[in-house]
C-alpha positions as CSV (number, residue, x, y, z in Angstrom):
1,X,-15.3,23.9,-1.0
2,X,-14.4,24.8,2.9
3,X,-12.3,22.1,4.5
4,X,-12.3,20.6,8.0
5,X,-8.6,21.5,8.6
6,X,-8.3,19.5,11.5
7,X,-6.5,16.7,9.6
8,X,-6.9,14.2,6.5
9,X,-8.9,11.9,8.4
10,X,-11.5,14.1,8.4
11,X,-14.6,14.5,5.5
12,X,-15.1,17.5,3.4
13,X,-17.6,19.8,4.8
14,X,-20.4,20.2,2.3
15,X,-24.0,21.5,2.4
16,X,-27.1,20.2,0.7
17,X,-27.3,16.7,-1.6
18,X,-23.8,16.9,-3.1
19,X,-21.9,16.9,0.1
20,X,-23.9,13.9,1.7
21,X,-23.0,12.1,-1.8
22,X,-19.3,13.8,-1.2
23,X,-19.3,12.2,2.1
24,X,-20.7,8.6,1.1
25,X,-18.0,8.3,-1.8
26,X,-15.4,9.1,0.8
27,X,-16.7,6.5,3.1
28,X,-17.0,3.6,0.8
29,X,-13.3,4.6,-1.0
30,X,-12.1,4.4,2.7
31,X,-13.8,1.0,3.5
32,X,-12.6,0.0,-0.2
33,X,-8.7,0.7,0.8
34,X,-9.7,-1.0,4.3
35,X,-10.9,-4.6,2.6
36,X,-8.0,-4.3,0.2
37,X,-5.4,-4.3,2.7
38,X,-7.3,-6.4,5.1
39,X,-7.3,-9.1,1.6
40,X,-3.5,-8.3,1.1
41,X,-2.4,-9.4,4.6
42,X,-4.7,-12.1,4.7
43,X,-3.5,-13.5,1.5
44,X,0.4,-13.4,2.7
45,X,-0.1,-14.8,5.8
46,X,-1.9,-18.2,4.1
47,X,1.5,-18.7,2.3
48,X,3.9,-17.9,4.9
49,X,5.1,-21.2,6.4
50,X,4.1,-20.3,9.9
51,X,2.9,-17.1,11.9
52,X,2.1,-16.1,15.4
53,X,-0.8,-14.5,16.8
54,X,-0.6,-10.7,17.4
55,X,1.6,-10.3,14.3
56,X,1.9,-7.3,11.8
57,X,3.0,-7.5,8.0
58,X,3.4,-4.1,6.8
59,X,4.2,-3.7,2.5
60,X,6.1,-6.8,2.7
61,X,8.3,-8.4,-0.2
62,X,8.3,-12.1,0.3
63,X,10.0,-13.8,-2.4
64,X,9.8,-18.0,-1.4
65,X,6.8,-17.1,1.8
66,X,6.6,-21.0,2.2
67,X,10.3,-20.6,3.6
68,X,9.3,-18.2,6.0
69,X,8.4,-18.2,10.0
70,X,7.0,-15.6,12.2
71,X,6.8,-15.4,15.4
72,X,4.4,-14.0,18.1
73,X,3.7,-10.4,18.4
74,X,6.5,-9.7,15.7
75,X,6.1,-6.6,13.6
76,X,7.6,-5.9,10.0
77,X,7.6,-2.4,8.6
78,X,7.0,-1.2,5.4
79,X,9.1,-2.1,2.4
80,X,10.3,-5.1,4.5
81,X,12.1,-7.8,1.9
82,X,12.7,-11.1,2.6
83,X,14.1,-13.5,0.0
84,X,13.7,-16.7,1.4
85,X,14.9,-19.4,-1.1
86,X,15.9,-20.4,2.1
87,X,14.4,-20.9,5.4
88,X,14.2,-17.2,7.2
89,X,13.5,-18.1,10.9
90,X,11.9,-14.7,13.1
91,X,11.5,-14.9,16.9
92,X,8.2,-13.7,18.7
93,X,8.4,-9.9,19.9
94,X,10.5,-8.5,17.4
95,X,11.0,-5.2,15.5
96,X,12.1,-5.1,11.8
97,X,11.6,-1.3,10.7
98,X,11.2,-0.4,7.1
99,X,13.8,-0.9,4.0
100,X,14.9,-4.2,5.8
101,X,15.9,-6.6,3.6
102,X,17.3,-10.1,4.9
103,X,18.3,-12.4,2.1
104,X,19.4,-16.1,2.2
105,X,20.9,-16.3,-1.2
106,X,24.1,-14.7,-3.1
107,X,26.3,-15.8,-5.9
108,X,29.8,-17.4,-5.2
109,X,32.0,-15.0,-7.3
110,X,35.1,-17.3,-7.2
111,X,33.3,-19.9,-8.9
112,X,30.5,-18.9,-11.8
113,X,28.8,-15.9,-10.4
114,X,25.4,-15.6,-12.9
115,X,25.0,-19.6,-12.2
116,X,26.4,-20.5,-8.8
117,X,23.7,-19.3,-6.2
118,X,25.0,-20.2,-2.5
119,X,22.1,-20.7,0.0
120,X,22.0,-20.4,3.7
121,X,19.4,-19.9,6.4
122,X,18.6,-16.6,8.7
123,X,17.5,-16.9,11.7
124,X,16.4,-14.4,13.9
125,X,15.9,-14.6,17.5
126,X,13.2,-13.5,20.1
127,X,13.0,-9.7,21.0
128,X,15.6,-8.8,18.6
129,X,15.0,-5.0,16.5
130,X,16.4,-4.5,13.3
131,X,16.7,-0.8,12.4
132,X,15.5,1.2,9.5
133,X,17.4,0.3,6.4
134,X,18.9,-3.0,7.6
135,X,20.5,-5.4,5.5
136,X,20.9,-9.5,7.0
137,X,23.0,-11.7,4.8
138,X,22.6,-15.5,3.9
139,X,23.9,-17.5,6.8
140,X,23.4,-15.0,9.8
141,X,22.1,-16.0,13.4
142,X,20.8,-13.0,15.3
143,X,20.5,-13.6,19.4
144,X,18.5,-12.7,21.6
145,X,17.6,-9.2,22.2
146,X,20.0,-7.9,20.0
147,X,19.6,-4.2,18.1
148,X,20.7,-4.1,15.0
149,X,21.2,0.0,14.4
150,X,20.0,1.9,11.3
151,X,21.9,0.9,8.2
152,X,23.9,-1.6,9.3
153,X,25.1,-4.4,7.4
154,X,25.1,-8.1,9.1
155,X,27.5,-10.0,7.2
156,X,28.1,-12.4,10.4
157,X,26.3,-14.1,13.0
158,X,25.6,-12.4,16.1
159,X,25.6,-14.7,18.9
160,X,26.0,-12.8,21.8
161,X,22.6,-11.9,23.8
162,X,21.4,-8.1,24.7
163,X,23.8,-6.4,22.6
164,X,23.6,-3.1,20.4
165,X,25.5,-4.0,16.7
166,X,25.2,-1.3,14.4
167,X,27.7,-0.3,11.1
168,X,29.1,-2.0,7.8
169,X,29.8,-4.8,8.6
170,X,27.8,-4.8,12.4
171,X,30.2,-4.8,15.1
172,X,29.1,-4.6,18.8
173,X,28.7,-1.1,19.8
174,X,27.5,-1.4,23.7
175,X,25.3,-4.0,25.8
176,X,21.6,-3.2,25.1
177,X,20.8,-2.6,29.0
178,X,24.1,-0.6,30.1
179,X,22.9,2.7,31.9
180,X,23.5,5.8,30.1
């Protein structure tokens, strides 16, 4: 069969009674995936404890959602995980890219590690942009307008505003609006 090769969004190009069929089953499968998702986001957002209008949940990981608030205009990428046994706080107009994960448990290891779980709260701040592959430990404040660069590690709050963090552990690297 001859394809449209003008991109995947496109339907198959078929003559006669089989390719208006072919073209109907690729509509509804579409409109299908469309509900699904629409259902999926619909469902998290009912549990989370609060979210602002304008927000986006990509394939989010919410383990406790009842602990968790969103913000306005917020966006979380795709294989986002947030482990709230603990209240996870995020500010309106911020960016968490994909692999994020911001947790607000861990084990004490000086005392009994498999039984000792130590909680603490994240919050997050307005306008702030966690990078691809982002890790945010129990206990962390993030200020305002901070970017958090790709794979780093906050182990430590970050209270300074308009400031570029990145590494393992994130240390300031420059203020956010500095000129090149």
């Amino acid at each position: 069969m001859p394809r449209n090769r003008g991109g995947s969004h496109h339907l198959w190009i078929v003559k006669g009674p089989a390719g208006f069929l072919k073209r109907v089953q690729i509509v509804i499968t579409r409109l299908f995936i469309k509900i699904y998702k629409d259902l999926l986001e619909t469902s998290k957002r009912r549990k989370l404890k609060s979210i602002g209008a304008g927000t986006r949940i990509g394939d989010t990981k919410i383990v406790c959602p009842e602990n968790v608030s969103i913000g306005d205009n917020t966006s979380l990428g795709g294989r986002v995980y947030l482990y709230a046994v603990d209240n996870i706080s995020i500010g309106n107009n911020c960016m968490i890219g994909w692999n994020v994960a911001v947790t607000t448990a861990t084990h004490d290891y000086a005392k009994d590690p498999m039984n000792h779980v130590v909680k603490k709260p994240v919050n997050i701040g307005n306008n702030v942009w966690l990078g691809m592959n982002v890790t945010v430990l129990p206990g962390v404040n993030i200020a305002e307008g901070v970017v958090v660069g790709a794979c780093s590690v906050v182990t430590k709050s970050i209270d300074e505003k308009n400031i570029v963090v990145a590494g393992n552990p994130a240390k300031k690297f420059k203020n956010r609006f500095d000129q090149r």
